[in-house]
C-alpha positions in Angstrom: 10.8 -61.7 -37.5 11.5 -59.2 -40.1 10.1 -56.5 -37.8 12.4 -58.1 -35.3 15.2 -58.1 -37.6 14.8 -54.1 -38.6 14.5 -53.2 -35.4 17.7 -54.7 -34.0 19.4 -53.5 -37.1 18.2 -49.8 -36.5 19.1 -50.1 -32.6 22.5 -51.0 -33.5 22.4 -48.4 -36.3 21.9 -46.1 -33.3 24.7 -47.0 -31.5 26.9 -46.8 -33.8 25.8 -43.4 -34.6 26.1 -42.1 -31.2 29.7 -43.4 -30.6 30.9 -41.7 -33.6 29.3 -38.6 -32.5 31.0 -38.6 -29.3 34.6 -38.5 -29.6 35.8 -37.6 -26.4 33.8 -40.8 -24.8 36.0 -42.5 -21.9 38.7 -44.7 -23.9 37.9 -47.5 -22.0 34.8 -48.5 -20.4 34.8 -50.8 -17.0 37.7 -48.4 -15.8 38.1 -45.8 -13.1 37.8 -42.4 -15.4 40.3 -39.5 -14.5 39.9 -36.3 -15.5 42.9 -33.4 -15.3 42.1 -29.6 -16.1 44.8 -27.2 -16.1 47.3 -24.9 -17.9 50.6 -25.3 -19.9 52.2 -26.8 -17.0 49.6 -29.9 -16.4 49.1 -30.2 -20.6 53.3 -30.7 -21.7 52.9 -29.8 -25.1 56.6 -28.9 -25.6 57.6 -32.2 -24.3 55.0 -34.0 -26.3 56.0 -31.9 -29.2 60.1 -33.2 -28.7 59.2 -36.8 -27.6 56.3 -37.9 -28.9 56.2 -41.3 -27.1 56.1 -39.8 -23.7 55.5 -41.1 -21.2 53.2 -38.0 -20.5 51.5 -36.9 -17.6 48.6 -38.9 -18.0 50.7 -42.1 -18.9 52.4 -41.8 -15.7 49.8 -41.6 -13.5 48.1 -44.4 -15.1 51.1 -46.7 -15.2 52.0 -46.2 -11.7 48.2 -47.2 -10.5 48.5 -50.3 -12.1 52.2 -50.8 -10.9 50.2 -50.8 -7.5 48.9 -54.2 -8.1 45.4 -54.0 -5.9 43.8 -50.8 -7.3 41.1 -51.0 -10.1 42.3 -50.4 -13.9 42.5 -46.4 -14.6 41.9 -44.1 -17.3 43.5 -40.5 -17.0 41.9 -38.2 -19.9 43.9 -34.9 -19.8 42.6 -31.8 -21.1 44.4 -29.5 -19.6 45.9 -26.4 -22.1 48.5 -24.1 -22.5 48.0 -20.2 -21.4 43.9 -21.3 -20.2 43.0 -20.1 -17.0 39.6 -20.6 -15.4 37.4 -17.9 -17.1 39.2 -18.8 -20.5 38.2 -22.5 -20.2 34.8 -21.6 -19.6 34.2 -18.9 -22.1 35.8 -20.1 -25.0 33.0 -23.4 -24.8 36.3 -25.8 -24.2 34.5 -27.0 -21.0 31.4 -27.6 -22.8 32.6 -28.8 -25.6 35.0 -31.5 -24.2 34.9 -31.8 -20.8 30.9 -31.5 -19.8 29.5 -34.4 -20.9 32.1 -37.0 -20.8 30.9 -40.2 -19.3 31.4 -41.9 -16.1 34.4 -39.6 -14.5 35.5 -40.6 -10.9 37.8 -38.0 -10.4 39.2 -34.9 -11.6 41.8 -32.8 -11.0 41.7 -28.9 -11.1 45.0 -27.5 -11.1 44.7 -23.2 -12.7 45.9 -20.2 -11.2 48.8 -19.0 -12.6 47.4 -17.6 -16.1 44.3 -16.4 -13.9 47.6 -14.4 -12.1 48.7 -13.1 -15.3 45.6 -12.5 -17.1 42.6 -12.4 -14.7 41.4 -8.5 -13.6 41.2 -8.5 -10.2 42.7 -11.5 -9.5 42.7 -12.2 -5.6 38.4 -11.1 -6.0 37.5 -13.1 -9.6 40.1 -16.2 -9.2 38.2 -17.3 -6.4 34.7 -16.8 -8.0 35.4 -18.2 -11.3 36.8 -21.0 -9.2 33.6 -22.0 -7.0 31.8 -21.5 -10.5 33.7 -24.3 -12.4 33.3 -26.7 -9.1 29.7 -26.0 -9.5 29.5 -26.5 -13.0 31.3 -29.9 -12.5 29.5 -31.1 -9.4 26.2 -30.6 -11.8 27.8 -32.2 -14.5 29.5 -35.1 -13.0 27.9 -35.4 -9.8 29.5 -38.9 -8.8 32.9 -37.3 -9.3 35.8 -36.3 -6.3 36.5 -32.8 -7.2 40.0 -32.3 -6.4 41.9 -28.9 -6.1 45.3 -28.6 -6.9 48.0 -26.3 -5.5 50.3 -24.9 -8.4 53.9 -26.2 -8.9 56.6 -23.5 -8.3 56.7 -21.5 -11.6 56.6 -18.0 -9.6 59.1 -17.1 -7.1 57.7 -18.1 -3.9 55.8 -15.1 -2.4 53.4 -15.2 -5.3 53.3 -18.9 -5.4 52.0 -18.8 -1.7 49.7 -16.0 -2.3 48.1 -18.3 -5.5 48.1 -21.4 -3.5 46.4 -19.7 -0.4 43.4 -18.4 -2.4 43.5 -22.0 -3.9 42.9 -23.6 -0.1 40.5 -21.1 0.5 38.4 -22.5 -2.0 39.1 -25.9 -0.8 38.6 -25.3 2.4 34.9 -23.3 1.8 34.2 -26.4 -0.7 35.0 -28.9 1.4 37.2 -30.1 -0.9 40.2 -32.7 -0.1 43.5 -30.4 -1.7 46.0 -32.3 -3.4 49.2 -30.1 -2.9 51.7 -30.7 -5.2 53.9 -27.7 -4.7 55.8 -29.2 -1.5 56.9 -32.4 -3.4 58.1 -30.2 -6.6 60.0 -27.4 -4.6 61.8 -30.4 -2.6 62.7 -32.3 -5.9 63.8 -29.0 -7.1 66.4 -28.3 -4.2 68.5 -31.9 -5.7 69.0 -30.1 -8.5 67.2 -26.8 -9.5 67.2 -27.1 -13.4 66.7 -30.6 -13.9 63.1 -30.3 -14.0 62.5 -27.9 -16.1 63.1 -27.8 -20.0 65.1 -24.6 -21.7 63.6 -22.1 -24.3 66.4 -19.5 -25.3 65.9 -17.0 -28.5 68.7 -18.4 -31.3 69.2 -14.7 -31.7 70.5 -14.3 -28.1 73.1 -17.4 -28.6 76.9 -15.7 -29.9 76.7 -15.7 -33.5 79.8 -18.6 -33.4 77.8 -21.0 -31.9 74.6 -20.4 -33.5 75.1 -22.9 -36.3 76.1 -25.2 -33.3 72.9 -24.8 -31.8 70.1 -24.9 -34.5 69.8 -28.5 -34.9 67.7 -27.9 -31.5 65.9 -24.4 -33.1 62.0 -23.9 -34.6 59.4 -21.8 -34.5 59.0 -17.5 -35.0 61.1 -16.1 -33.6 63.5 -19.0 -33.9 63.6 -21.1 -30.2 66.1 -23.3 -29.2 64.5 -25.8 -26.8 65.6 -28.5 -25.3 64.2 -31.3 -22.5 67.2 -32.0 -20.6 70.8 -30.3 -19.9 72.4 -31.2 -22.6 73.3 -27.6 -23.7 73.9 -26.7 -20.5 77.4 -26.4 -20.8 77.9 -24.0 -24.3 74.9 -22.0 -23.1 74.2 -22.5 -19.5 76.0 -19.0 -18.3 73.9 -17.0 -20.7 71.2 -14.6 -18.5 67.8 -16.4 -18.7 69.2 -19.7 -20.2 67.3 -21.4 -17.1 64.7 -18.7 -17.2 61.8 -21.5 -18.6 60.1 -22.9 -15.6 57.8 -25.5 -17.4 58.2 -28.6 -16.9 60.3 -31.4 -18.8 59.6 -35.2 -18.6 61.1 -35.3 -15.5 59.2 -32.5 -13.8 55.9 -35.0 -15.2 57.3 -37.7 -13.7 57.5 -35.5 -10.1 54.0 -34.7 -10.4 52.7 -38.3 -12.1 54.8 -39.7 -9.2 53.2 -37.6 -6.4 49.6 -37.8 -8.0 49.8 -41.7 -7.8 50.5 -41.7 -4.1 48.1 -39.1 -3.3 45.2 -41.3 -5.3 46.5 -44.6 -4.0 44.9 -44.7 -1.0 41.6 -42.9 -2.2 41.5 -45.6 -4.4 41.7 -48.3 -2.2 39.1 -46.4 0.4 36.7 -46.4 -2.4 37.3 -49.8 -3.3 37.1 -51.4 0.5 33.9 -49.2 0.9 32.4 -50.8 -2.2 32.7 -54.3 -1.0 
């Protein structure tokens, strides 16, 4: 019995071990694990950063699955960051580091392309590549996973959008990959009103020097920012040039995408489920 007794204390001593060592372990076992990679405009860290409650992306999707009523409880683990594109994610070790080996994932979502745009060499030749490479990577990693490829909202002005977007359904398309394509819903929501979706991040120094007192309440950072998540400012500072220049999203832009990602998974969710009974 003491044998018994030390061994049961050491496998439990084990387990214990193990968990701590593994931080980034699905927050809830028993539930549907989604995964989102991306850039600044997936991640939200300005918005987390001015409401810290959220709801963020991730709480979003999540709540609107279980709104649903008939789909399976959801995790959505986002690890998506601001100014990484593909090749960044992969050489700086974040992918191995936090997103190889996380247990269990279901789904994830890939949504890069517009830092690969800014900062990838050769860009319509190594986007691609690096591109098939991480789906590779995660198909070996999480091999019971839907890998799906996302479309990028409409940060640049349309022609570029369209020519980032087409390389990302090439992929798709060679990976025989389902493409969630958020861009349509965005550019639609952004036609109601074209600045309601985005927050505003204007240098103090470029406000008039009357109103700058006015304005720092809402002002941080080197060199001093004035952001702000809604239109509230709109109407001292709205007819400065490049006072709607930001094109990130606020909550409201999450809440587009949250919304549209929800519907798009819905029905995977119940296929899945049906197919399982």
């Amino acid at each position: 019995m003491t044998t018994l007794r030390r061994s049961i204390r050491l496998l439990a001593l084990l387990t214990f071990m193990s968990v701590l060592s593994s931080p980034l372990r699905a927050e809830h076992e028993g539930k549907v694990q989604i995964l989102i990679l991306g850039d600044s405009t997936a991640e939200g860290s300005v918005p987390r950063k001015l409401v810290k409650e959220g709801p963020h992306l991730e709480d979003v999707i999540r709540q609107l699955l279980a709104a649903e009523g008939d789909l399976p409880p959801c995790n959505v683990i986002n690890l998506a960051l601001s100014g990484e594109y593909i090749q960044r994610l992969v050489d700086s070790g974040r992918y191995e580091k936090l997103a190889s080996k996380l247990p269990g994932l279901d789904y994830i979502f890939v949504r890069y392309g517009l830092n690969d745009n800014a900062r990838r060499e050769d860009f319509a030749i190594n986007f691609p590549k690096d591109f098939h490479a991480l789906l590779a990577r995660l198909r070996k990693d999480h091999p019971s996973a839907m890998l799906i490829p996302m479309t990028v909202i409409p940060y640049l002005d349309p022609p570029n959008s369209e020519r980032v977007n087409a390389l990302i359904r090439q992929v798709a398309e060679k990976e025989k990959l389902r493409i969630f394509d958020i861009y349509p819903r965005y550019a639609a929501e952004l036609e109601k009103g074209p600045n309601m979706l985005n927050y505003r991040r204007f240098p103090l120094a470029k406000i008039p020097e009357k109103l700058q007192e006015f304005a720092k309440p809402f002002a941080s950072g080197t060199p001093t920012t004035v952001v702000v998540m809604d239109n509230r400012l709109d109407a001292h500072f709205g007819h400065l040039p490049g006072w709607y220049g930001d094109r990130h999203p606020n909550l409201a832009g999450y809440h587009v995408i949250g919304d549209e990602t929800a519907k798009f998974l819905a029905p995977i969710l119940r296929e899945r489920k049906a197919k399982v009974k």
